[in-house]
C-alpha positions as CSV (number, residue, x, y, z in Angstrom):
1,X,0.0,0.0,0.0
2,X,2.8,2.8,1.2
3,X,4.5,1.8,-2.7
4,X,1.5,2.7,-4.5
5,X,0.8,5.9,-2.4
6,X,4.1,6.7,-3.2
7,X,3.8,6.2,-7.0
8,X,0.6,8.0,-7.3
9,X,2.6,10.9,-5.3
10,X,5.7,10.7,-7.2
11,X,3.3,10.8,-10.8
12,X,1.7,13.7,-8.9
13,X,4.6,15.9,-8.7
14,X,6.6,14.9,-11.8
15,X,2.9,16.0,-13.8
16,X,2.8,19.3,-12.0
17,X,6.2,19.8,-12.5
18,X,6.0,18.8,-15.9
19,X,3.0,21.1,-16.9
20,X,4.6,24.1,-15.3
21,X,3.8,27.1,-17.5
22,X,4.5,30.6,-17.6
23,X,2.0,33.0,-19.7
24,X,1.4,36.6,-20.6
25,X,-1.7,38.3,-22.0
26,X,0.0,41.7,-22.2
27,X,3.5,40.8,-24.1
28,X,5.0,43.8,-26.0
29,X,5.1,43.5,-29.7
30,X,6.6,46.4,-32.0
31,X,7.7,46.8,-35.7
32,X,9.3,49.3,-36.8
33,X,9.2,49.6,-41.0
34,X,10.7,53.0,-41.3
35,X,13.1,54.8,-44.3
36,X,15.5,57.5,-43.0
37,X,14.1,61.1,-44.5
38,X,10.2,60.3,-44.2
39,X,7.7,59.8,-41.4
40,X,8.6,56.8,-38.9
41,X,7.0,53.6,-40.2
42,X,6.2,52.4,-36.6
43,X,3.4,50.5,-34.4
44,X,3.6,48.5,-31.0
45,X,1.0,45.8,-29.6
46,X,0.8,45.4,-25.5
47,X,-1.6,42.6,-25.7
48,X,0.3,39.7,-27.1
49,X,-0.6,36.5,-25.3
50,X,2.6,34.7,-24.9
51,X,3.0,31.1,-23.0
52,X,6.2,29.1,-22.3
53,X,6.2,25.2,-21.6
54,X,9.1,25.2,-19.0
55,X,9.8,21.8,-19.2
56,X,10.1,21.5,-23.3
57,X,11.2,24.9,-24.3
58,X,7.9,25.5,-26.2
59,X,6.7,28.7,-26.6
60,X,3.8,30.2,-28.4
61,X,2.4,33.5,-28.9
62,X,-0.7,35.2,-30.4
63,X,-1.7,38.6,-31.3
64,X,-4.2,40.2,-32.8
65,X,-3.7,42.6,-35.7
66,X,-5.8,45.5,-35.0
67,X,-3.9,45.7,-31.3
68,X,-1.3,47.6,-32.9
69,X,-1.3,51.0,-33.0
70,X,0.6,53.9,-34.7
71,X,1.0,57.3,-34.0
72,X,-0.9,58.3,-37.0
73,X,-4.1,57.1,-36.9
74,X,-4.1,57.4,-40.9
75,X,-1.5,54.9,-41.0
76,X,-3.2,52.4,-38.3
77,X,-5.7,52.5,-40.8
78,X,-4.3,51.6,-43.9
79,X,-1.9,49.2,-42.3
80,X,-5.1,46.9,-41.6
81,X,-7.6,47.7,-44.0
82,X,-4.9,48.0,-47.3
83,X,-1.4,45.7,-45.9
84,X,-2.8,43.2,-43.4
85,X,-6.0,42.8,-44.4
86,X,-7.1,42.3,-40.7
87,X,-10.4,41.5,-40.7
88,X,-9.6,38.5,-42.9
89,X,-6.6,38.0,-41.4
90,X,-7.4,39.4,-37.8
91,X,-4.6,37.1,-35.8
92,X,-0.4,36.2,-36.3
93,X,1.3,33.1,-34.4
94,X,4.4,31.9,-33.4
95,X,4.9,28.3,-32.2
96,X,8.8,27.8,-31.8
97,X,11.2,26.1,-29.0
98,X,14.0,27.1,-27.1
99,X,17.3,25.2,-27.5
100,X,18.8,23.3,-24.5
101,X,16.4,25.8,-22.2
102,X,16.3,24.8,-18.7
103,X,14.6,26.6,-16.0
104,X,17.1,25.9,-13.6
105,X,19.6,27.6,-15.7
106,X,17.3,31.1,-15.6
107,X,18.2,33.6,-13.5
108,X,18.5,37.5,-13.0
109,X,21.6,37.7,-15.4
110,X,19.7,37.7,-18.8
111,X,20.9,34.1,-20.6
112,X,21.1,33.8,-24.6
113,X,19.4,31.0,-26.2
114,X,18.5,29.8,-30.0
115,X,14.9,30.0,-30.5
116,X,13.2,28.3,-33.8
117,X,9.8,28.1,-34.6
118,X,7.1,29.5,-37.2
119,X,5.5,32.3,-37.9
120,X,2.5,33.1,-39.4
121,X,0.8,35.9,-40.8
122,X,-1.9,36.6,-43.3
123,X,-2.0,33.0,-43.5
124,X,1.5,32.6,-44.7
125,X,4.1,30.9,-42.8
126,X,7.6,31.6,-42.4
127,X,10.6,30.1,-40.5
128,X,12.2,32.2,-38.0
129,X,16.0,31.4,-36.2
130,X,16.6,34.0,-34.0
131,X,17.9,34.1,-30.4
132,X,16.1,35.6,-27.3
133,X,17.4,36.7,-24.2
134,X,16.1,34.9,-20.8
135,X,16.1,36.2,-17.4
136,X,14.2,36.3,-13.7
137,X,12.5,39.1,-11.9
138,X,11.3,38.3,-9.0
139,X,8.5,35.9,-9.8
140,X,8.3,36.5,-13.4
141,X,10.5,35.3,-16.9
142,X,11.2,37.7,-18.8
143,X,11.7,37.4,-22.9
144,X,13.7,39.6,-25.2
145,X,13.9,38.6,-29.0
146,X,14.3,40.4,-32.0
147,X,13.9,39.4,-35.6
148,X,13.5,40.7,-39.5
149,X,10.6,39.6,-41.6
150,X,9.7,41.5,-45.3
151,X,6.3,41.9,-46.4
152,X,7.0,39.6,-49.0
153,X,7.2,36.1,-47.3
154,X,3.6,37.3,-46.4
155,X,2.2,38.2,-49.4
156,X,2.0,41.8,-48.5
157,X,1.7,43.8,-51.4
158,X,3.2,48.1,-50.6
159,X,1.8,49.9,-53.5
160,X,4.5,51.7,-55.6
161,X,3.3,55.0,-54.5
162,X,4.8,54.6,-50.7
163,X,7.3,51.8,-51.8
164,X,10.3,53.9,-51.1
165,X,8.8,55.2,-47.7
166,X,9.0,51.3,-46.2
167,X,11.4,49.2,-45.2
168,X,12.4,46.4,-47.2
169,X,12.7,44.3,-43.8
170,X,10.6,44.8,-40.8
171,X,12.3,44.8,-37.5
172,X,10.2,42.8,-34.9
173,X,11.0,43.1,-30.9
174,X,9.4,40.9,-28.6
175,X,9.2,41.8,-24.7
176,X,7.3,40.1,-22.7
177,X,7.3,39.5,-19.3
178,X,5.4,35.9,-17.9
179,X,4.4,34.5,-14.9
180,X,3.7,31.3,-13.3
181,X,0.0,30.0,-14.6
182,X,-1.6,28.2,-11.7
């Protein structure tokens, strides 16, 4: 009898510990598509919803389109009614996975690690192999990443009109900041 009590407590623990999960539903997103000489090509998203499977490495994250916002409202506009398409296209994803990440290896001195995964937009998916910076405050894990995309691996047509007023690669930065889901 004590043996199977402690199996069933030992399965206990290992699945809890296992299942451990850090989330976000206010992740900090931003893009910045801007050309030197003309008016900043720029938006930022606080409501990315972000989760990280401690014990794989997974991560995922979600955001909806129409979350970012510019400082023109003109441009907000035709980034999702003319670029994004948003209301067809109203979310992006990234499902990727840490390399060699270990929890017990996170702490208040940020750590580098190789992070892989896909992302998708408009429907489109694209590879990304980037590396993101990992570190502890307090009770929360903090992620810094930064990658380029162009609007071409998403089908993104920029009309030839403001062409020479966007970037030919879009620099993404991810911050977000997660805490233990219970």
């Amino acid at each position: 009898m004590k043996k199977i009590v402690m199996v069933v407590c030992f399965l206990f623990v290992a699945g809890t510990i296992s299942a451990q999960k850090y989330y976000t539903k206010t992740g900090e997103t931003d893009f910045k598509a801007s050309v030197d000489a003309f008016e900043p090509v720029e938006a930022k998203s606080n409501s990315t919803t972000a989760i990280l499977k401690v014990d794989s490495g997974d991560l995922a994250a979600l955001l909806f389109m129409k979350s970012f916002h510019f400082k023109v409202a003109l441009m907000e506009e035709h980034f999702n009614e003319n670029y994004m398409d948003s209301d067809k296209f109203p979310k992006a994803t990234f499902k990727g996975k840490l390399k060699d990440f270990s929890m017990s290896d996170v702490s208040a001195t940020a750590k580098e690690y190789k992070l892989s995964g896909t992302l998708t937009v408009r429907g489109k998916d694209r590879a990304i192999e980037t590396t993101a910076m990992i570190s502890k405050d307090g009770d929360k894990v903090i992620i810094k990443s930064f990658f380029t995309v162009k609007p071409q691996d998403f089908d993104i047509e920029i009309p030839s009109i403001v062409r020479d007023k966007i970037a030919k690669e879009i620099n993404v930065t991810l911050n977000y900041e997660l805490v233990e889901k219970k």
